[in-house]
C-alpha positions as CSV (number, residue, x, y, z in Angstrom):
1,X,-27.7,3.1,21.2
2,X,-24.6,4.6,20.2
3,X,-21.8,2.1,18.8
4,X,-18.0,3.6,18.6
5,X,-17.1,1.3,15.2
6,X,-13.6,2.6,13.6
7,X,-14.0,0.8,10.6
8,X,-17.2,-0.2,9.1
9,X,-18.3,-2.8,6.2
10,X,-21.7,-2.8,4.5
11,X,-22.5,-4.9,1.6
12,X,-24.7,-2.8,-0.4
13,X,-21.9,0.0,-1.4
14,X,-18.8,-2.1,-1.1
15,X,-20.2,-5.1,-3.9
16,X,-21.1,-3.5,-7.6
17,X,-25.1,-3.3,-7.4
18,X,-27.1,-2.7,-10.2
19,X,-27.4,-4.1,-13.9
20,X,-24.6,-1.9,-15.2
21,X,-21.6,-3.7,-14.1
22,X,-18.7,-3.8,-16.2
23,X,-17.4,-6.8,-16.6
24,X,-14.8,-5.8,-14.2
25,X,-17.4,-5.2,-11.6
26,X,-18.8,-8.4,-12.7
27,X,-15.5,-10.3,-11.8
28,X,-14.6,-8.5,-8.8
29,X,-18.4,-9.3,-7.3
30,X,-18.3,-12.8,-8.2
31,X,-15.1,-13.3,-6.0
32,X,-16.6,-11.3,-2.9
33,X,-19.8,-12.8,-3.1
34,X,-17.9,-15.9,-2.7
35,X,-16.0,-14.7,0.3
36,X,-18.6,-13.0,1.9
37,X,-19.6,-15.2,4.4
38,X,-16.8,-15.2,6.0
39,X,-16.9,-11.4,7.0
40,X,-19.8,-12.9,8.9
41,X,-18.4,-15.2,10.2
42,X,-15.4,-13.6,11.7
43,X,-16.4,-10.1,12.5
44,X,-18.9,-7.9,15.1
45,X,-22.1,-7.8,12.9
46,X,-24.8,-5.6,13.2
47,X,-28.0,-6.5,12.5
48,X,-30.9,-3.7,11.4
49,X,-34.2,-6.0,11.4
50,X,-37.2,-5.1,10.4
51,X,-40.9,-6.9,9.7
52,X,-39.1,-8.6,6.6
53,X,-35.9,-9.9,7.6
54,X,-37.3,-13.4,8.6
55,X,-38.7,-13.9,5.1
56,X,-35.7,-12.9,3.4
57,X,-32.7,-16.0,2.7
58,X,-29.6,-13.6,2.6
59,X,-30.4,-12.1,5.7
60,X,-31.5,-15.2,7.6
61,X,-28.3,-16.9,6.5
62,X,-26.1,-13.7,7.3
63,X,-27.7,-13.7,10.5
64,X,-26.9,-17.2,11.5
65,X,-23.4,-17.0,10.5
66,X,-23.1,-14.1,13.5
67,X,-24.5,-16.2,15.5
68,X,-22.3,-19.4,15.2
69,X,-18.4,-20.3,16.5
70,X,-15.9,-22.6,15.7
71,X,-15.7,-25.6,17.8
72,X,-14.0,-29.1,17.1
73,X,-17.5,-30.0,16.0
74,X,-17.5,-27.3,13.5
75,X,-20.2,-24.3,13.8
76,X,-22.3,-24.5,16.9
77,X,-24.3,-21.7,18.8
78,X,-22.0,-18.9,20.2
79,X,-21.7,-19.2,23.6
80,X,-22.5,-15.6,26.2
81,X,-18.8,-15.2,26.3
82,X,-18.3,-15.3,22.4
83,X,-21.7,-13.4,21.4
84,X,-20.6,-11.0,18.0
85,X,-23.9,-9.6,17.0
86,X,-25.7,-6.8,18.2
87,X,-29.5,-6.8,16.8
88,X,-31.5,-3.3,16.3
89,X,-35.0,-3.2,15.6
90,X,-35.5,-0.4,12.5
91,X,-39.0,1.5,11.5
92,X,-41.0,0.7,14.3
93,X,-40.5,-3.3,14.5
94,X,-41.2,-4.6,17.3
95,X,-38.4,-6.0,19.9
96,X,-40.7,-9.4,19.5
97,X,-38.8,-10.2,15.9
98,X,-35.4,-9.8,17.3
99,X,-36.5,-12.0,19.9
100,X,-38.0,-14.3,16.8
101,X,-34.9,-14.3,14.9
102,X,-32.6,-15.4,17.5
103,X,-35.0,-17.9,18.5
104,X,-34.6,-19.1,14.9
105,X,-31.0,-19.5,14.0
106,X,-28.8,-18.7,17.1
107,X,-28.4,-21.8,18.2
108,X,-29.6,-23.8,14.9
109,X,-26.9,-27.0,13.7
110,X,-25.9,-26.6,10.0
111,X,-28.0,-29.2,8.8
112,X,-31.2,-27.2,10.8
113,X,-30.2,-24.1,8.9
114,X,-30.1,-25.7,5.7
115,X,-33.7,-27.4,5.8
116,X,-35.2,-23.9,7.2
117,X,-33.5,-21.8,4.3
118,X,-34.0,-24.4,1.5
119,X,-37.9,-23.7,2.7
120,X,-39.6,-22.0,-0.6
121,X,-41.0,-19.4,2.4
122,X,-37.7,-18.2,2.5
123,X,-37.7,-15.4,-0.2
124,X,-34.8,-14.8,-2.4
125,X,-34.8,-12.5,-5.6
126,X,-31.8,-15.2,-7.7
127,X,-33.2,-18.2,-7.2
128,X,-29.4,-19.2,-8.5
129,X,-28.0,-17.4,-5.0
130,X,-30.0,-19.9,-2.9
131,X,-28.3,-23.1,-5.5
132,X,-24.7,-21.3,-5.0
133,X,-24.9,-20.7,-1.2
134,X,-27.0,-23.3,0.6
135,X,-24.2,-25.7,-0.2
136,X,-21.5,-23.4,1.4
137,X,-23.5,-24.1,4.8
138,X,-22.4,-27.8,5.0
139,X,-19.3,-26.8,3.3
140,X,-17.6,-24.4,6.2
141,X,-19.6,-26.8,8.6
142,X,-16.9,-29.3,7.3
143,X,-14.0,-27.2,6.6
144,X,-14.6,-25.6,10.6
145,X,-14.7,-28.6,11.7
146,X,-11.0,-29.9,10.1
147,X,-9.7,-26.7,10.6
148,X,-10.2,-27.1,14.6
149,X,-9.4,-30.7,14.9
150,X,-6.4,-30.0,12.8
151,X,-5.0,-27.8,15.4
152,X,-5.8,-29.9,18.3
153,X,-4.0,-32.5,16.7
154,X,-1.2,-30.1,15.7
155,X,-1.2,-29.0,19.1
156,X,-1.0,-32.6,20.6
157,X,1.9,-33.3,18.4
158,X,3.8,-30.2,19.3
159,X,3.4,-31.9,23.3
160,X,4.5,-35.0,22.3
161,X,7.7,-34.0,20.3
162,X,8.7,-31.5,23.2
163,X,8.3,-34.7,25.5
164,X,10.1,-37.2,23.8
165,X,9.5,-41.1,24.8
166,X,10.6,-44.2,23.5
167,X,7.4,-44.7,21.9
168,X,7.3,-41.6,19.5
169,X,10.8,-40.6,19.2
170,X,11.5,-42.7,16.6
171,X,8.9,-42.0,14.2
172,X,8.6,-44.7,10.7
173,X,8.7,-43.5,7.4
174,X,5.7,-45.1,5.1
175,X,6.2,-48.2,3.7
176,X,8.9,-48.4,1.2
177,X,11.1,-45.7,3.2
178,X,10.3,-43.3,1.0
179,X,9.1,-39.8,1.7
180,X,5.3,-39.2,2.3
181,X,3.5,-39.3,-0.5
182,X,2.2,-36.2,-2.1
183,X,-1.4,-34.2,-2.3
184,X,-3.4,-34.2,-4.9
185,X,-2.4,-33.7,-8.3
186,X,-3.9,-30.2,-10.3
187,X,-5.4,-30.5,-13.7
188,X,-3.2,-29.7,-16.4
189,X,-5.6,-27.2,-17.8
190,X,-5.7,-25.4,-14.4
191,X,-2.2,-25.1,-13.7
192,X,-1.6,-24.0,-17.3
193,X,-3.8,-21.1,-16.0
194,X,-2.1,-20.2,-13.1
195,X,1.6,-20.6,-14.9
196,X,0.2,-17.8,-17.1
197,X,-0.5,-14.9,-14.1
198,X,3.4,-14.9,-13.7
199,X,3.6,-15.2,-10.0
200,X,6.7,-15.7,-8.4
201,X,8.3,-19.2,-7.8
202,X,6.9,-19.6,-4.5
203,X,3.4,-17.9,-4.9
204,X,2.9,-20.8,-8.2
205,X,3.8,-23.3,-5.6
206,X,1.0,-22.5,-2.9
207,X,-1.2,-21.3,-5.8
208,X,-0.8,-25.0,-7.1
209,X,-1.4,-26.4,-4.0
210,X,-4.5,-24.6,-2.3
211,X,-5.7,-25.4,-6.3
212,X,-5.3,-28.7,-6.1
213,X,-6.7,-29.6,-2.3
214,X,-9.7,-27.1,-3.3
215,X,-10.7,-29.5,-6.4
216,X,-10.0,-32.5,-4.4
217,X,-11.9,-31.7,-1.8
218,X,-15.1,-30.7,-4.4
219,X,-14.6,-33.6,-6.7
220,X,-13.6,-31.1,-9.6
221,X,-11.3,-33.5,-12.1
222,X,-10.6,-31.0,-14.4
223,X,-11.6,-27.7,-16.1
224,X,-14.5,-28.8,-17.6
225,X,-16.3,-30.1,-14.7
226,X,-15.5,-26.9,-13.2
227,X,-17.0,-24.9,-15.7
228,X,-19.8,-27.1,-15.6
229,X,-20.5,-26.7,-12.2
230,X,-19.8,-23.1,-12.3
231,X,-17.6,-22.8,-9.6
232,X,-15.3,-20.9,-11.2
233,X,-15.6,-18.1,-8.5
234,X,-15.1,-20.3,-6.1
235,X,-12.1,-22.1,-7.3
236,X,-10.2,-18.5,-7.9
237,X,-11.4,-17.5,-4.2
238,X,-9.8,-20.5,-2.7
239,X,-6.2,-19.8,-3.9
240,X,-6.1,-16.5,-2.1
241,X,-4.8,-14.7,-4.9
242,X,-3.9,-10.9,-4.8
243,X,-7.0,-9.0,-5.8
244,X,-5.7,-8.1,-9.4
245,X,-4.2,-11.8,-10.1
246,X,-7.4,-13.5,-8.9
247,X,-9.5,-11.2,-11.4
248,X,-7.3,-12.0,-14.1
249,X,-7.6,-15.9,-13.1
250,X,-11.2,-15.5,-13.2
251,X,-11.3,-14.2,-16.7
252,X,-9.5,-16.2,-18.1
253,X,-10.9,-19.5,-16.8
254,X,-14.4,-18.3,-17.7
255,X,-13.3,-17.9,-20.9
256,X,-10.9,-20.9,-21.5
């Protein structure tokens, strides 16, 4: 098989590896490893199996993310049409475990994938990575899910106001006739923290506000409960921060 690929990502080279990792490293992997999934999620993946693969968590859960697409009912089986993987069978394995593997997770519901990869069968060399990720499978279930009805609805409403009728052209301001009332509000702690990486007026704003519908969404009051619930990688990843700001950010709030 010959593949003509322009640009190519593979995890092992492009994250730090190793026990030597500077605590820049260290920062910089935390972020991607949060982030990760969504390369497979979005992207052509190529999958090299071997005997092992099905025993191992990362690659069972990598492998399903290829396998899944967005719907209004959030991640379902790709259909033929939508199909981003492409599976080759390395050091003699036989085509029977490619066969196995999409068997296993190509067509597997969120909550399927999460009972088969909680398994203790399922190997995993940090135990911690199998607490950090298996709660990301529900997670961008969820977050798929509102993403695609949002645009539906978005899309609905774009109709309707083109269309104008004496039902929806006059539209009522919430009770009080005031304006809408506002997201959620950010710890002051955390916006402290994001006051101090000196971003520009409008930057702050959506920093503020990604920040503050990211800890609403988790349940994260303040930053103490995030720090207790390390998801201190996770918050910085959310507020899609240039790579040097979000290292700084994630720093400081693991040292705050």
């Amino acid at each position: 098989m010959r593949l003509h690929l322009p640009l190519v990502s593979s995890q092992f080279p492009c994250l730090a590896q190793g026990k030597n990792k500077t605590p820049l490293d260290k920062a910089e992997f935390q972020i991607m490893l949060s982030n990760v999934n969504m390369i497979y999620l979005g992207f052509q993946i190529f999958i090299m199996i071997d005997i092992s693969y099905l025993q191992r968590f990362w690659t069972n859960f990598e492998a399903w993310l290829a396998c899944m697409m967005a719907s209004d009912d959030g991640l379902i089986g790709a259909t033929a049409d939508k199909k981003r993987y492409t599976i080759v069978c390395m050091h003699g394995t036989s085509p029977v475990w490619a066969t196995a593997l999409e068997g296993q997770v190509s067509q597997s519901t969120a909550d399927a994938i999460y009972k088969y990869l909680s398994d203790e069968g399922i190997q995993v060399t940090n135990k911690s990575d199998k607490d950090l990720q298996l709660p990301k499978i529900q997670h961008l279930d969820r977050a798929v899910m509102q993403h695609m009805q949002s645009k539906a609805s978005a899309g609905l409403e774009q109709l309707a106001t083109a269309s104008p009728s004496p039902v929806n052209s006059a539209r009522k301001l919430p009770e009080g006739g005031g304006a809408a009332p506002s997201g959620p509000k950010l710890d002051a702690s955390l916006r402290e923290l994001l006051e101090g990486l000196n971003l520009e007026e409008e930057a702050l704003a959506e920093a503020v506000r990604l920040a503050s519908a990211w800890c609403s969404e988790q349940g994260v009051d303040n930053l103490s409960e995030l720090k207790e619930g390390e998801g201190e990688a996770e918050f910085v990843a959310a507020l899609k921060l240039k790579p040097m700001k979000a290292k700084i950010l994630l720093g400081r709030v693991q040292k705050a």
